[in-house]
C-alpha positions as CSV (number, residue, x, y, z in Angstrom):
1,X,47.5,71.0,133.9
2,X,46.5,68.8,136.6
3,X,42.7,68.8,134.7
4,X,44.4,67.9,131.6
5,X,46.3,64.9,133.0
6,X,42.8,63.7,134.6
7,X,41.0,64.1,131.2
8,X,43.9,62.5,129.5
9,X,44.2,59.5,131.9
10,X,40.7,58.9,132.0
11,X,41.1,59.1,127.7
12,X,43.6,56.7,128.9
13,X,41.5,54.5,130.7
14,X,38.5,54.6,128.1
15,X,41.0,54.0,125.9
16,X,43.0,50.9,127.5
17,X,38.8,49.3,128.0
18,X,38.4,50.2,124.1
19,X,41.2,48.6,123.4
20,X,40.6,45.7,125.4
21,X,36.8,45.3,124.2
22,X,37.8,45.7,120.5
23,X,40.4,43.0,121.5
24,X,37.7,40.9,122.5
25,X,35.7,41.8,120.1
26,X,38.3,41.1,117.8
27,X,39.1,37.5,119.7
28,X,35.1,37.0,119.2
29,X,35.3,38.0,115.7
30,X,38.1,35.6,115.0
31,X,36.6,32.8,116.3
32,X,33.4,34.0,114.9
33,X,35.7,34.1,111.2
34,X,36.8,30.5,112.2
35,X,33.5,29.3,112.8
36,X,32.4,31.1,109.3
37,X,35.4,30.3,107.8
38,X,35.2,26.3,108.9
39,X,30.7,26.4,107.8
40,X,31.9,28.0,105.0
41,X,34.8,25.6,103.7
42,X,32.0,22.7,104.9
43,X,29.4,24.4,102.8
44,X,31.6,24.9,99.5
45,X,32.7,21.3,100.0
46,X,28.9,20.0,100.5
47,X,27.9,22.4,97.1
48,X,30.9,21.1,95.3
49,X,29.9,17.6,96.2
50,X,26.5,18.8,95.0
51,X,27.4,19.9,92.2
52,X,29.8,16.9,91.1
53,X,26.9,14.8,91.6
54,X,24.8,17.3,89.3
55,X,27.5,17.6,87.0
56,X,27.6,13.5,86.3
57,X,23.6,13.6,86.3
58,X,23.3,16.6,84.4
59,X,25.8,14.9,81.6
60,X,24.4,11.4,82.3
61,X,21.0,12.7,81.2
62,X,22.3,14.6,78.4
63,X,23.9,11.5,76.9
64,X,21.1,10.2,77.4
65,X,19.0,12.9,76.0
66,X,21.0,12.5,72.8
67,X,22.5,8.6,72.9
68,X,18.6,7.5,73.0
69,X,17.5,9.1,69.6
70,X,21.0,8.4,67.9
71,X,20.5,4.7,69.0
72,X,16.6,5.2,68.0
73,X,17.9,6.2,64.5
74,X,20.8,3.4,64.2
75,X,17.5,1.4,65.2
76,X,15.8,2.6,62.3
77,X,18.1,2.6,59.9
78,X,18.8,-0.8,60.7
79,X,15.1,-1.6,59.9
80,X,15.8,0.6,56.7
81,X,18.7,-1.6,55.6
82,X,16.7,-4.8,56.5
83,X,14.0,-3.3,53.7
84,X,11.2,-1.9,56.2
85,X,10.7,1.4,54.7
86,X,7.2,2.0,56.9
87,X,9.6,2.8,60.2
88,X,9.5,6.5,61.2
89,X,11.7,8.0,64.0
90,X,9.4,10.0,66.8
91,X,12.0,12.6,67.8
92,X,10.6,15.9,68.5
93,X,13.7,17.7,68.8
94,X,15.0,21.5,67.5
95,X,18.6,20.5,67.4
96,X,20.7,19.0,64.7
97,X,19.5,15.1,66.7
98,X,15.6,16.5,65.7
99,X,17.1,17.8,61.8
100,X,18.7,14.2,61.4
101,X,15.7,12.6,62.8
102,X,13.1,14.7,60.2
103,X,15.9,13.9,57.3
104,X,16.1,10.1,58.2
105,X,12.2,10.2,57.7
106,X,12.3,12.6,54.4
107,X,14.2,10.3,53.3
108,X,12.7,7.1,54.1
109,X,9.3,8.9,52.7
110,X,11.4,9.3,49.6
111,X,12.4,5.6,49.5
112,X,9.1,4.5,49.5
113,X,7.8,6.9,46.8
114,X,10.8,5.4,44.9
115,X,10.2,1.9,45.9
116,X,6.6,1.8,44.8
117,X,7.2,4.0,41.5
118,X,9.5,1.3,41.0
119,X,6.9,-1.5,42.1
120,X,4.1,0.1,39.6
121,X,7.4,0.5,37.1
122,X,8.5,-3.4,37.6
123,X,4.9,-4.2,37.0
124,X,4.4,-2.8,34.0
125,X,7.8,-3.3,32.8
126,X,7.1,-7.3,33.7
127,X,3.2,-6.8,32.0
128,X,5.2,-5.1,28.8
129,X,8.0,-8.0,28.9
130,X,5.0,-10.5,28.9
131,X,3.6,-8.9,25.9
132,X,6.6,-8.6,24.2
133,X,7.2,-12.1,25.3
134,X,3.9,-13.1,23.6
135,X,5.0,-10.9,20.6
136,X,7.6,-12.6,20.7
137,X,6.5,-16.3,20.0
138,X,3.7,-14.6,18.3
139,X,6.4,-13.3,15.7
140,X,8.3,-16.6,15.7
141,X,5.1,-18.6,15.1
142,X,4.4,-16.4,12.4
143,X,8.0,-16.5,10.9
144,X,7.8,-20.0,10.6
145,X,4.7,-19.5,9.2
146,X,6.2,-16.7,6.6
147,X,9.4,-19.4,6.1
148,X,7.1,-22.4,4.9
149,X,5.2,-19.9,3.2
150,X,8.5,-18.4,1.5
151,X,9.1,-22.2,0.6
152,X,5.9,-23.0,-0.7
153,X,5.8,-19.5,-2.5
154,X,9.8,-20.2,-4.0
155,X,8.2,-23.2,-5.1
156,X,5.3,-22.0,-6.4
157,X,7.0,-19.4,-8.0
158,X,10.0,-22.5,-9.5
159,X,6.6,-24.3,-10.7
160,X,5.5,-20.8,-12.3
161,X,8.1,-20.2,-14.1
162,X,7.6,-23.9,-15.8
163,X,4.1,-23.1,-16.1
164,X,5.0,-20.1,-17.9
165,X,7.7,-21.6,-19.7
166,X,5.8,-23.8,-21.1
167,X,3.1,-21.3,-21.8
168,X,5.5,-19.6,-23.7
169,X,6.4,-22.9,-25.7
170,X,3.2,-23.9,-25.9
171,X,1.9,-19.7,-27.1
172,X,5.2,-20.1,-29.6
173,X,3.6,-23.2,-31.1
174,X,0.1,-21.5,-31.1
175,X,1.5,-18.7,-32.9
176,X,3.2,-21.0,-35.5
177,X,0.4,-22.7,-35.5
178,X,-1.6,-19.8,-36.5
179,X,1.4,-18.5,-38.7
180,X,1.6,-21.5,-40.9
181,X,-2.3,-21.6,-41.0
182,X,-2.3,-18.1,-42.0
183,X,0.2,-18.7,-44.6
184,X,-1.4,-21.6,-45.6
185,X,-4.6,-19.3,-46.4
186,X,-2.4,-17.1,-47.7
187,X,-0.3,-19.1,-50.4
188,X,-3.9,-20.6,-51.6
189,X,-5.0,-16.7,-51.8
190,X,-1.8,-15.8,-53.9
191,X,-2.1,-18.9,-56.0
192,X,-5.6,-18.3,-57.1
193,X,-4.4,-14.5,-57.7
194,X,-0.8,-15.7,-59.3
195,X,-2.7,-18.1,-61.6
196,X,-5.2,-15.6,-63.3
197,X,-2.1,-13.6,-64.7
198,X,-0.4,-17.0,-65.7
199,X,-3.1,-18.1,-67.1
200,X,-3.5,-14.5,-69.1
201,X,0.4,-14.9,-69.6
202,X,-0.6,-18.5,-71.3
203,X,-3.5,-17.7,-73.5
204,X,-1.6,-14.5,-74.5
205,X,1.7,-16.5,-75.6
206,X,-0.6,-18.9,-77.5
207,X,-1.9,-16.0,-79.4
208,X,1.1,-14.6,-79.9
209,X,2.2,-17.9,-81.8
210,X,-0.6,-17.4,-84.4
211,X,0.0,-13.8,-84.3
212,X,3.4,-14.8,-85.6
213,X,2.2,-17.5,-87.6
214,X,0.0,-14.4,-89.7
215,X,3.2,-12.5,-89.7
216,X,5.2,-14.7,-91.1
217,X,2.1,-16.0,-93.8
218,X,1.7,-12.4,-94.8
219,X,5.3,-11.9,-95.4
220,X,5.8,-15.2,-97.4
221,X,2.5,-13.8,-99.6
222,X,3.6,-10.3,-99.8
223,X,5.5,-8.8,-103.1
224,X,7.1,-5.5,-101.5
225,X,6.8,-3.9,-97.7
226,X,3.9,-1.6,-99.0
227,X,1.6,-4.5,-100.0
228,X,2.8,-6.5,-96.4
229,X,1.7,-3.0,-94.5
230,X,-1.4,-2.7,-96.5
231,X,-2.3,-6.6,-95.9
232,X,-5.1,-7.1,-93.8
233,X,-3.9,-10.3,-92.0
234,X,-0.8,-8.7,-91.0
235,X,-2.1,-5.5,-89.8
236,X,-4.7,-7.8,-87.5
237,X,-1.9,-9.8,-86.4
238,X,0.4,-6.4,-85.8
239,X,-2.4,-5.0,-83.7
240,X,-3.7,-8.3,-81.6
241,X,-0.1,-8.8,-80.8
242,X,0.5,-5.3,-79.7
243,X,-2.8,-5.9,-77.4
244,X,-1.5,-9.0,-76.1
245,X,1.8,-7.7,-75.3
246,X,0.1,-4.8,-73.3
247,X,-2.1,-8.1,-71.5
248,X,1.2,-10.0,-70.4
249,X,3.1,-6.9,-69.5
250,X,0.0,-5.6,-67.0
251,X,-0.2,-9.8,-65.8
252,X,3.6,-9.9,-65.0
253,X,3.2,-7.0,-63.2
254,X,0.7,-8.5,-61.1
255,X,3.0,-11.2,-60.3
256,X,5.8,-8.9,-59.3
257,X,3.7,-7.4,-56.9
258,X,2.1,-10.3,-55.5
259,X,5.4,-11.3,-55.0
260,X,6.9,-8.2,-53.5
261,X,3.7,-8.0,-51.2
262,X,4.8,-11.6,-50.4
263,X,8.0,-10.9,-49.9
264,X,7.0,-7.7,-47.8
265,X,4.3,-9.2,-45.3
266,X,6.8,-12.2,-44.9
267,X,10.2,-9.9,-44.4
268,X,12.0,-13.7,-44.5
269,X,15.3,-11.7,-44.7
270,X,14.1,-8.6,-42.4
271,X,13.4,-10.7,-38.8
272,X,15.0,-8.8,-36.3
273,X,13.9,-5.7,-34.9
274,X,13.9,-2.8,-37.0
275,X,12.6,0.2,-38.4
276,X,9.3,-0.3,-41.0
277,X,7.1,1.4,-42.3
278,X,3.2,0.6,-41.6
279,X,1.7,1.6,-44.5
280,X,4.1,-0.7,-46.4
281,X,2.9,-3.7,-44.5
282,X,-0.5,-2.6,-44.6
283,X,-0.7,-2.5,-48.5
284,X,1.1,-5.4,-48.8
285,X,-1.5,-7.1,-46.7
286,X,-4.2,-5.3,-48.9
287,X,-2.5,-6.8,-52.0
288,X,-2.5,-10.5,-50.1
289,X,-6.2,-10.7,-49.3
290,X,-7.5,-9.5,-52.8
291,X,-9.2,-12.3,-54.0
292,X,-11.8,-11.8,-50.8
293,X,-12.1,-8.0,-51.3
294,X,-12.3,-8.3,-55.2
295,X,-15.3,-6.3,-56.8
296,X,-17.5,-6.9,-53.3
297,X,-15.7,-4.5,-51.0
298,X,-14.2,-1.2,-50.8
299,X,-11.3,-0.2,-49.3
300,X,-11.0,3.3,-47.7
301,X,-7.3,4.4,-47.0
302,X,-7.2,7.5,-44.8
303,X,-3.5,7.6,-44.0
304,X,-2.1,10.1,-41.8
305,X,1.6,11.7,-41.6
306,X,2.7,9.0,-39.2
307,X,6.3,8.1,-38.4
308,X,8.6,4.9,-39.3
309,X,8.5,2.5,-36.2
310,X,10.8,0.1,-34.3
311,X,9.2,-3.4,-35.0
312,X,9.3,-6.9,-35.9
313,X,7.6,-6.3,-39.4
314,X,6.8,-9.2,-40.8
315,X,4.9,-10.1,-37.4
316,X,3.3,-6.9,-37.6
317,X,2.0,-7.8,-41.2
318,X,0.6,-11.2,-40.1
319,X,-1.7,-8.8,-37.5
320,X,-2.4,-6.6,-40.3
321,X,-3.1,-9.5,-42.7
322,X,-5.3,-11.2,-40.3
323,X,-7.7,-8.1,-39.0
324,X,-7.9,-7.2,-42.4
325,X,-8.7,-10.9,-43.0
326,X,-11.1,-11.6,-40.5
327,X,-12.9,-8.0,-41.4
328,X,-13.5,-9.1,-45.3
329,X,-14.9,-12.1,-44.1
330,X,-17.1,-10.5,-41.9
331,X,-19.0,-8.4,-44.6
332,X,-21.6,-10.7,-45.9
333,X,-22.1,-9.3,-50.0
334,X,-20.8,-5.5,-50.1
335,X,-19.4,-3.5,-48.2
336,X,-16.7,-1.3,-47.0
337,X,-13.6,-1.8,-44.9
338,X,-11.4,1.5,-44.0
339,X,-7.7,2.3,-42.6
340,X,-7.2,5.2,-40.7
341,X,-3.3,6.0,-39.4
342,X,-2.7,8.6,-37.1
343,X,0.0,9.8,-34.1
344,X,-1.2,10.1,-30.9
345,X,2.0,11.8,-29.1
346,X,4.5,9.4,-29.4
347,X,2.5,6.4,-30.5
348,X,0.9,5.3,-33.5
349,X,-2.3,4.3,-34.3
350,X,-4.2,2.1,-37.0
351,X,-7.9,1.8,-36.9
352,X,-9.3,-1.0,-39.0
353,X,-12.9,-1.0,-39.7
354,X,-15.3,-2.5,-41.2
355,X,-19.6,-2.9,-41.8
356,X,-19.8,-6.3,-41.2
357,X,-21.6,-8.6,-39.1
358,X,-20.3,-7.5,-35.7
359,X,-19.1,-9.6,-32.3
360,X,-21.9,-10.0,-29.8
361,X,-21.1,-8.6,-26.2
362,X,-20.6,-12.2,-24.3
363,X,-17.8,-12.8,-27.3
364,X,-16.0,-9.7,-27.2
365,X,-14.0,-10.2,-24.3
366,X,-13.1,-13.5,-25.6
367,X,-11.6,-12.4,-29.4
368,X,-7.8,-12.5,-27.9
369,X,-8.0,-15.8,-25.9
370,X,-6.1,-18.1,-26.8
371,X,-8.6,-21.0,-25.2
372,X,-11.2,-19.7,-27.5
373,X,-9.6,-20.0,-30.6
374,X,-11.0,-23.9,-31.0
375,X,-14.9,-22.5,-30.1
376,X,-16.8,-22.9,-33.4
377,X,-17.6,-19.0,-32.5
378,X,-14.2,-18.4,-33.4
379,X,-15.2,-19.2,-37.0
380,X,-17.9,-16.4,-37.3
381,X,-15.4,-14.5,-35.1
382,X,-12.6,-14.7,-37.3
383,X,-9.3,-16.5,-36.3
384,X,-5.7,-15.3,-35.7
385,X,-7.0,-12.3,-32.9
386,X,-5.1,-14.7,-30.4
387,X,-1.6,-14.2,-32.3
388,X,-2.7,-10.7,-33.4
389,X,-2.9,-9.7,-29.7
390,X,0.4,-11.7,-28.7
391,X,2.4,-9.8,-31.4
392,X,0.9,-6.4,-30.1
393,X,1.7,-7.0,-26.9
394,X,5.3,-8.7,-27.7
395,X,5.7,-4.8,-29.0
396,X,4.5,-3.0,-25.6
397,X,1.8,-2.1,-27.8
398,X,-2.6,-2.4,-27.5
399,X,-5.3,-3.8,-29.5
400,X,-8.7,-3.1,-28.5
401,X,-11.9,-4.1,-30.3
402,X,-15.5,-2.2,-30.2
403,X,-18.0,-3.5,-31.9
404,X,-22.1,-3.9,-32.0
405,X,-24.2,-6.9,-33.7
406,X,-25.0,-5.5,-37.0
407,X,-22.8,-2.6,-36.9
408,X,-20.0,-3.7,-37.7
409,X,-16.7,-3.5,-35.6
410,X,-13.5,-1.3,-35.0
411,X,-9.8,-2.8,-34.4
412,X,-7.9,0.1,-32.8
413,X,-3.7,-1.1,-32.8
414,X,-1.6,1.4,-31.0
415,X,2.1,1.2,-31.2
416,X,4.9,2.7,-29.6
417,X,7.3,4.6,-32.0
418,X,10.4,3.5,-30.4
């Protein structure tokens, strides 16, 4: 026991030293801790002052990082709104700064595409507007032209009309002209043909006075009826008078006619327009122009089934009267004149031919002129053509002419048959 108390004291002892060396150590460690504890708190103030002073530069440049290409872009656009669209922003950024920065200058790019399409646009549109400008007066110079010309043409067209008026008057009196001339021609032609019946009418009524004068001698001498039958005298006188009754019936006739024809080719009581028929008129005219066809020319009628027609007749039968006309007095001695009729669809045609003289070329154009109806050719030519042609044409109608020196000519009428 005695060895256990020495071992435990000495544990004591060792102990008790531990104790006090830990406590020193502990006191060493403390103050160690406070000296730590007090570079410590003087280090984490220092790094917090640190990083304070980082934190404000770190931000500062930051702003700044992002303030200078904002303010470079308010910059720009400022330029942009002032109309420089050459400006470009030099950012070289990947953040949404660098995407508005590469927009700004899309878009400025954009602008001036846009602002010289519109440039070349305005150009033209100002090189157009100066064209159409110069149209423009062009157009009013030339309406002003086209006005005075419309007044000079209304005019022209007032003093046309008064030409033609009077052309009209003046072709009306032509044609009467013509008409009376042709009547005149004509009433000497049926004259000379009424007074050879009349005059047969005349000498036949003069013996018809003696023939009565016998009669009445022979029945003063006779006894009974059978010696007046069988008395020479009277049977003369019977058979002369029989003769000469036969004589003024056939030269009455003629006047009827002649007068019927007259009345015909005339139509004094048939003037409007109305349906006729052209062989009528054309045998009338026939009839009217005898005593220049008489014994010296033949007449040739090849009429065709042709229609009745729509027309003024009686100036239908003045063309017919003075073709026919002018075609007898073309035939020097003999010859032959011939009518043909015929329908052509729905016209009608008359050919009137003849194998006289002929019309030279240089005077065939001219047969239907009214200026040449004075020419002394107009004589060899035959007259009335002028009116002929006016009537025809009054009547929608044609008359053509073909004819050769020598061979005689062709007068083709064609009429419509309404």
């Amino acid at each position: 026991n005695g060895d256990g108390r020495d071992v435990f004291n000495d544990f004591s002892k060792d102990l008790t030293a531990l104790v006090k060396v830990n406590q020193n150590d502990a006191h060493l460690a403390a103050q160690r801790a406070e000296k730590t504890y007090l570079s410590t708190h003087k280090v984490i103030f220092l790094l917090f002052f640190i990083s304070i002073i980082a934190s404000v530069i770190f931000i500062g440049g930051l702003v700044r990082y992002n303030t200078i290409p904002i303010k470079q872009l308010e910059k720009a656009a400022k330029q942009v709104a002032d109309g420089d669209l050459n400006v470009t922003v030099q950012i070289d950024k990947r953040d949404e700064v660098g995407n508005l920065a590469r927009s700004f200058n899309q878009m400025t790019a954009s602008l001036r595409t846009a602002t010289e399409n519109l440039q070349i646009q305005a150009s033209e549109l100002k090189l157009k507007n100066d064209k159409l400008q110069t149209a423009h007066n062009e157009l009013e110079e030339k309406s002003q032209i086209l006005m005075k010309q419309k007044t000079e043409i209304l005019q022209k067209n007032i003093d046309l009309y008064d030409t033609m008026e009077e052309l009209k008057k003046t072709q009306e009196h032509l044609l009467m002209k013509e008409k009376m001339a042709a009547l005149g021609v004509l009433i000497a032609g049926v004259a000379h043909e009424i007074n050879s019946p009349i005059g047969t009418v005349i000498s036949s009524t003069d013996v018809l006075r003696r023939c009565i004068q016998k009669i009445e001698t022979a029945i003063s001498e006779s006894k009974d009826l059978d010696e007046l039958q069988n008395s020479h005298n009277f049977q003369k006188a019977i058979s002369l008078l029989n003769n000469n009754l036969h004589t003024t019936v056939n030269a009455s006739s003629r006047i009827v006619t002649l007068v019927k024809s007259l009345k015909n080719f005339s139509r004094l009581d048939e003037s409007e327009y109305q349906i006729a028929d052209i062989h009528d008129g054309l045998n009338s005219s026939l009839i009217l122009i005898g005593t220049e066809t008489q014994q010296r020319i033949n007449i040739e009628k090849k009429y065709g089934n042709i229609p009745k027609i729509f027309c003024y007749a009686s100036q239908l039968n003045q063309v017919f009267f003075n073709v026919l006309r002018n075609a007898a007095q073309a035939i020097e001695g003999n010859g032959t004149i011939t009518i043909k009729t015929y329908q052509q669809d729905d016209k009608v045609c008359i050919e009137i031919s003849d194998t006289g003289r002929g019309i030279s070329p240089e005077y065939l154009e001219k047969v239907f002129d009214f200026k040449f109806s004075s020419s002394p050719e107009r004589v060899k030519l035959g007259s009335g053509l002028a009116t002929a042609y006016s009537i025809i044409q009054r009547h929608n109608g044609e008359i053509k002419v073909n004819s050769k020196p020598g061979k005689g000519s062709t007068f083709l009428i064609i009429l419509p048959v309404k």
